[in-house]
N, C-alpha and C positions, 0 to 999 in steps of 0.2 A: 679444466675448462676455463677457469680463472685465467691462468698463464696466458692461454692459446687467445684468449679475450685481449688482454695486452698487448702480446705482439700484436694481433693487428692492429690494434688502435695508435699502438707507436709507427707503424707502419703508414698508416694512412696520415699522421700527424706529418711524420717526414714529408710524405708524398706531397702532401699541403704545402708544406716549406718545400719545399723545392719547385713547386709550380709558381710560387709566388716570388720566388727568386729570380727563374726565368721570365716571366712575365713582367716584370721591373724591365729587362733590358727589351722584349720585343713590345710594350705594346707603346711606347711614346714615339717609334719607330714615323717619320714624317707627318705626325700629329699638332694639332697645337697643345700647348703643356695644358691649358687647363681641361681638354677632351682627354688626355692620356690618363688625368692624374683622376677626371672621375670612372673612369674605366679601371684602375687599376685600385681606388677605393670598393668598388664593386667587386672585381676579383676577390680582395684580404678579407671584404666583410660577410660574403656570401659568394665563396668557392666555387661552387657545383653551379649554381645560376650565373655568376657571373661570366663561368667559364662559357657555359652553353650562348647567355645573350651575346659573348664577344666573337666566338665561329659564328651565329648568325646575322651580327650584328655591324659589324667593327671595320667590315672592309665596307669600302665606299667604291671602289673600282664598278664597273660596267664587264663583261665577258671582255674578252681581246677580240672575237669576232664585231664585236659592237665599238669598240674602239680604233679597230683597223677601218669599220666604215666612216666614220664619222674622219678622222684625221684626212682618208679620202675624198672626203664631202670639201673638206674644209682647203687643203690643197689645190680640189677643181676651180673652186669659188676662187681662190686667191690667182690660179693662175689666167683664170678667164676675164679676171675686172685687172687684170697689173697694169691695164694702160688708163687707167681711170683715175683720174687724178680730183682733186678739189672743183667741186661745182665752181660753176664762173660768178655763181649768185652769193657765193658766200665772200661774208665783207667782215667779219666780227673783229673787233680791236682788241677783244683780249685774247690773249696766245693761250692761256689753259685751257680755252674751247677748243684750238686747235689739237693742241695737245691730246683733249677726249677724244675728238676722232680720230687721231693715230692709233693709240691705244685700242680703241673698238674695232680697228681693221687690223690689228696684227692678234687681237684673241678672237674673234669671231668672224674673220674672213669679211665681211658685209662692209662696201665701202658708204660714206655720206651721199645721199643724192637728193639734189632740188627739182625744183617742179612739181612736188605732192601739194594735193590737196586734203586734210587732212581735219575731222572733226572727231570733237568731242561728245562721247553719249556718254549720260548720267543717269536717263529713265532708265530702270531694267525692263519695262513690258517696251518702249520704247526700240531698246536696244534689238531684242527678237523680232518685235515687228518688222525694223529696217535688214536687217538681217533676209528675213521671210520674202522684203521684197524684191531682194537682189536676187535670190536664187530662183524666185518664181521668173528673173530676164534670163537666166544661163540658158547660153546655146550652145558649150562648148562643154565646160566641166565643170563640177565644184569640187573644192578639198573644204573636208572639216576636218578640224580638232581637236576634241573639247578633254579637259582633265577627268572632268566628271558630266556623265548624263544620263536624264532620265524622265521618263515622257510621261505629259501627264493634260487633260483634255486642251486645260485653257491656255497655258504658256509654250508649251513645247510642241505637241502635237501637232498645232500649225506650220511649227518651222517642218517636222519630218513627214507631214503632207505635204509642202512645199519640195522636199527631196525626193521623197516618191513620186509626184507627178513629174520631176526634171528626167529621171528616169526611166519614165512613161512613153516621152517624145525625145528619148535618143542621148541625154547628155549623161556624163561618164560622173558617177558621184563616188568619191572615195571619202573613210568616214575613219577616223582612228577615235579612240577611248583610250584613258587612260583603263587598266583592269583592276586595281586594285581600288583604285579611286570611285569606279562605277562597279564594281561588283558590293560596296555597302548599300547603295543606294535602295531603299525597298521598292518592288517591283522589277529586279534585273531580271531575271528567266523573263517574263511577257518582254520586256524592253528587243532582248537577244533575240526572241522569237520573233518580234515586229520585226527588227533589222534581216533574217535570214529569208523573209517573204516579201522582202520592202522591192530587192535588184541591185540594190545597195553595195558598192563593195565595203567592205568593214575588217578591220582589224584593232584585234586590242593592243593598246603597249604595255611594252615592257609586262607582258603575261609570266605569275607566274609559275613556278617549272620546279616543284620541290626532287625533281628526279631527273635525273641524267647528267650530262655532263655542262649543263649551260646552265649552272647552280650562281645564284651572286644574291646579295643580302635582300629580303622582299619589302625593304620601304625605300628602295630607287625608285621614282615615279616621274614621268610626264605630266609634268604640271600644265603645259602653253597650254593656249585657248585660241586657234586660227581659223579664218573662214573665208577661203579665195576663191572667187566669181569669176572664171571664164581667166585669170590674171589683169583682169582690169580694177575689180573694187577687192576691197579686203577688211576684215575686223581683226582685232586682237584686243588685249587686256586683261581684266582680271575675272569676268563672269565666265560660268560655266552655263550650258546648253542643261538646265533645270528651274524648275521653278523658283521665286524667292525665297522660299521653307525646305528648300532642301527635302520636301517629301519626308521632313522628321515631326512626328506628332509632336514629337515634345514643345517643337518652335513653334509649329502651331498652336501649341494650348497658351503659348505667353506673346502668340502674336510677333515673334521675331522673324524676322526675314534679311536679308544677306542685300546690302549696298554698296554699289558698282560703279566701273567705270571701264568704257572701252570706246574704242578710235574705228573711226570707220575712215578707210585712206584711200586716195585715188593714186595715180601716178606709179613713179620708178619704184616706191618702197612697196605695191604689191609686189611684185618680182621676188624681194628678198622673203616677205612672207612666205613665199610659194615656193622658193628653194628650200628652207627650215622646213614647212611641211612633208616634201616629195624626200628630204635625207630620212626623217622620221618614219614616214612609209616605207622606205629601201630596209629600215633600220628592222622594218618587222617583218619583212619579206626574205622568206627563205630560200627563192630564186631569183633570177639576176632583173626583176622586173626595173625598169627603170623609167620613172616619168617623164622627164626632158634632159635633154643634154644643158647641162649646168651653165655650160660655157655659153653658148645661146643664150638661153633664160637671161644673164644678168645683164647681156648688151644695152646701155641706156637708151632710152625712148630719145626722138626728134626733141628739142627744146619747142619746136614750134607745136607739137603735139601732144606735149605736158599741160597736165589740168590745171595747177597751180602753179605757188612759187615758193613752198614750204622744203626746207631742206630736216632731212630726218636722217639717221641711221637706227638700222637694225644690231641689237646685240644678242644671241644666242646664247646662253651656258648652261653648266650643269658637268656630271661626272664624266664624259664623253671628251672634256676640255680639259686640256694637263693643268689650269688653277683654275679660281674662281673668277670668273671672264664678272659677273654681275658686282659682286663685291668691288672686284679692283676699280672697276667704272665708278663704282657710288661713292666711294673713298676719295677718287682722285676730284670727281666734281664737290664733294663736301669741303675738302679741302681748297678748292679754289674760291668759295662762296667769303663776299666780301662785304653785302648786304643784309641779304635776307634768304634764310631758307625754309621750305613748306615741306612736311612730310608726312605722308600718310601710309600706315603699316598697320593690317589687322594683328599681323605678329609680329612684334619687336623683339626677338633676342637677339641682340649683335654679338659679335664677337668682340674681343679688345678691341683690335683695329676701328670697324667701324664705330664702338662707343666711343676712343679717341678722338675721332674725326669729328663726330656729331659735339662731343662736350668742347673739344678745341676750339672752335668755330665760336661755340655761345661766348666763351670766355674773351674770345678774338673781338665781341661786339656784334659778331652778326646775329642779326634779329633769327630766332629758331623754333619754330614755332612744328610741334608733334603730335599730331591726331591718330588715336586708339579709340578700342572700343572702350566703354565703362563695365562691361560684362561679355567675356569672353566665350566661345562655343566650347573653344578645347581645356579642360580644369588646368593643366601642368603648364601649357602654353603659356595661358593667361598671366599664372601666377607667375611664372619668368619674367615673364614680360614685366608683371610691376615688381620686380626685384632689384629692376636697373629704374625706378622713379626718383631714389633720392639723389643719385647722383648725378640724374640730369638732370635734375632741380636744382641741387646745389650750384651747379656750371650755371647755369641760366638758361635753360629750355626750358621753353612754355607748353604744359602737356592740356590736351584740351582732349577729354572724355567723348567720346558720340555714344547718344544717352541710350540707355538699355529699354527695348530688348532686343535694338535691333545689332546686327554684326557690319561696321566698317568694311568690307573688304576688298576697297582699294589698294589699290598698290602706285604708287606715284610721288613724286616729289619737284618741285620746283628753285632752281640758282638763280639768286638776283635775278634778272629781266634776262640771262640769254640763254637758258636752259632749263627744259622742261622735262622729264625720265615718265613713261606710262608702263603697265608690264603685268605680267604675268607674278613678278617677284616678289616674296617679302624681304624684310630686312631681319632674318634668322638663320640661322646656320644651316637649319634643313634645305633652307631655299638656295644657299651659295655652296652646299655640298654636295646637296643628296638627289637634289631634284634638275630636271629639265627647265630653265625657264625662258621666256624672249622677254626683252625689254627693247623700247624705243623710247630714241634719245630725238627729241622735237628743236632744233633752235629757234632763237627770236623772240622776241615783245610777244608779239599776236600771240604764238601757241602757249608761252606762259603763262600770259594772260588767262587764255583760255582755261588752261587747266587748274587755274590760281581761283577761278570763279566760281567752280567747283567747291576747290576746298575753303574757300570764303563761307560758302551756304551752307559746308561742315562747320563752322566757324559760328556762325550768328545759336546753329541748334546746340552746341555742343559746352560743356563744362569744363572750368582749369580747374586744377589743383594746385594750391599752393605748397610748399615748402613746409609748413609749419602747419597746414591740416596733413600733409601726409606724416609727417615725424609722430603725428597723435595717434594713427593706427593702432590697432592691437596686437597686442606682441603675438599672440598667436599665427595672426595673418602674415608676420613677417615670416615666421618662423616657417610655414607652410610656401611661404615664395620662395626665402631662401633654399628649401630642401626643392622644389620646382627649378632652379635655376640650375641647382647639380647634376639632377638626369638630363635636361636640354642640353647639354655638351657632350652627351653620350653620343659622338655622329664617329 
């Protein structure tokens, strides 16, 4: 029995050593090294788990069926705007603003266009109000989108009585969720069952499907947040269609609630919102339904019949895009910043690339100034997150804490006076991998401004940290960020 004990043990010993041999050459396979190399610590250190998290985990890809549409999404757009060249309104003297919207029209199809009128919301009950009251005008259709939602009497419930009565008197309301994102939220079954009695059309994204042949890792998710009125107004940004508590008791016992920012836009860049929506809709449509013809849709508006004079582009990305369309945009404007730059991320894990970008820059003299939360919702997140503190400190980024209990979660940064970024995105890997997100690129003083005003009023409430209080920390706490910072590259 002894013996029979042995060989297998020697057996399973090989077997170990040989997987881990193999797994040396396939898992770095178009990776970044430091994602390959804690994947492949995982494997040596824990076999059996790590083998199972990297099948379920490790591919980032979307179905082929979901990538054949999207490359078709993206070709229509491109061949429908080819004759659209540079607004007449755009004057900028420096050429790496140009540059940025080359770049955003060759990853994400959406060319620049002026004539938006475009504001800044910062209220969150604010935000739903304005929202509630454009849909209560639609006389034609709304598209929503939200990552996560979930009704509840006093914040939401007006917006989805708002939806049901558009409904009511004839207007076509299409509703996408993300499912993984809204299926935590407590109270989904009543949610789902309002939505199937509401008239409502609805579908969840990216649902999913532990069976059959449309198998792909379960934390790809649709992050946007879209809300197009008739294609005349539209929201986007970083708030989801839920209360500011997130409906989690826990936030409620310590009084945290979630701080926001989102654009309410008039003009040519509803349009691009509205195409991003209806490919999302197609994306979950298992028959040929099809909302507008693309090529249509993106014809620009009369200059005489544009609401403003704000030039915007729309950037789309996520794994449907052969790289990271949001990343290479944030990089290439980090790098261009010669002044001053404003950033705000509830989650900060950059990768090399972008920690280069951001430390380069301080070092360069540009003023850089980085708003976090002081107490984070997600433990692993967080603690990644301050894993990269000392060595933006040491570079000279000024990190400024928004004081607990409440959660930052903005998404937005500001270049010198001629560029302003709003979005759905963070600056973490999950966000330029794994997830769906839109970002809009605003030019000019004014939207800078605008959005600068903002993170100014983050600014007056918020705490720095210095250099030499953070070096004081407790070794434990490092100890716990740094072992946080190893699993966040697991994408």
């Amino acid at each position: 029995m002894l013996q029979i004990g042995g060989v297998v043990w020697s057996i399973l010993v090989a077997a170990e050593l040989v997987v881990r041999y193999f797994m040396i050459g396939i898992v770095p396979g178009n990776r970044r090294p430091t994602t390959a190399m804690a994947w492949l610590l995982a494997i040596f250190f824990l076999p059996v788990v790590g083998l199972v998290a990297y099948w379920l985990f490790a591919n980032p890809r979307l179905s082929r069926r979901r990538l054949e549409k999207q490359k078709r999404a993206h070709d229509e757009i491109m061949r429908g705007t080819a004759h659209m060249q540079l607004p007449e309104e755009f004057h900028s003297t420096e050429e790496w603003v140009e540059s940025a919207v080359i770049l955003n029209r060759n990853l994400g199809a959406m060319p620049l266009e002026g004539g938006n009128t475009v504001q800044v919301l910062s209220d969150y009950r604010g935000s739903l109000e304005a929202m509630r009251e454009e849909i209560d005008k639609a006389k034609r259709y709304v598209h929503i989108q939200f990552y996560i939602m979930g009704d509840d009497p006093d914040y939401v419930d007006p917006v989805l009585d708002s939806l049901e009565a558009a409904v009511q008197r004839g207007v076509n309301v299409r509703l996408l969720f993300d499912h993984l994102g809204t299926l935590r939220v407590k109270g989904y079954r009543n949610f789902k069952k309002r939505l199937k009695s509401s008239g409502i059309i609805w579908r969840p994204m990216l649902p999913i499907d532990l069976i059959g042949r449309r198998w792909r890792r379960p934390d790809l998710r649709n992050h946007r947040k879209i809300l197009v009125v008739d294609g005349e107004v539209a929201f986007t940004g970083s708030q989801n269609l839920i209360e500011p508590g997130y409906k989690r008791e826990s936030a409620h016992k310590v009084g945290r609630e979630w701080v926001e920012m989102m654009l309410r836009v008039e003009g040519p860049l509803v349009r691009s919102l509205d195409v991003t929506f209806a490919t999302d809709w197609w994306q979950e449509d298992d028959g040929q339904e099809v909302l507008m013809d693309i090529t249509e849709a993106r014809h620009p508006l009369p200059y005489d019949d544009r609401p403003g004079s704000t030039l915007a582009q729309l950037l789309p990305s996520g794994p449907g895009f052969g790289g990271e369309n949001n990343l290479r945009l944030f990089n290439t404007l980090i790098y261009s910043a010669s002044e001053r730059l404003m950033i705000t991320s509830p989650y900060f894990v950059p990768d090399d690339s972008l920690l280069y970008a951001i430390t380069t820059a301080a070092q360069r003299g540009v003023e850089v100034h980085l708003f976090v939360c002081e107490e984070g919702d997600q433990f692993l997140v967080h603690h990644a997150q301050q894993s990269y503190y000392q060595q933006l400190l040491e570079a000279g980024v000024r990190i400024h804490r928004y004081p607990a209990p409440m959660v930052l979660h903005t998404k937005c940064f500001t270049v010198d006076n001629e560029v302003a970024v709003v979005g759905s995105s963070n600056m973490d890997m999950r966000s330029f991998s794994l997830n769906m997100e839109i970002s809009v690129m605003l030019l000019g003083q004014e939207m800078v401004d605008a959005v600068n005003k903002v993170q100014n009023d983050y600014l007056e409430i918020s705490s720095e940290i210095t250099l030499a209080q953070w070096r004081r920390r407790p070794r434990m706490q490092r100890w716990i960020d740094n072992v946080a910072r190893l699993t966040a590259t697991l994408q």
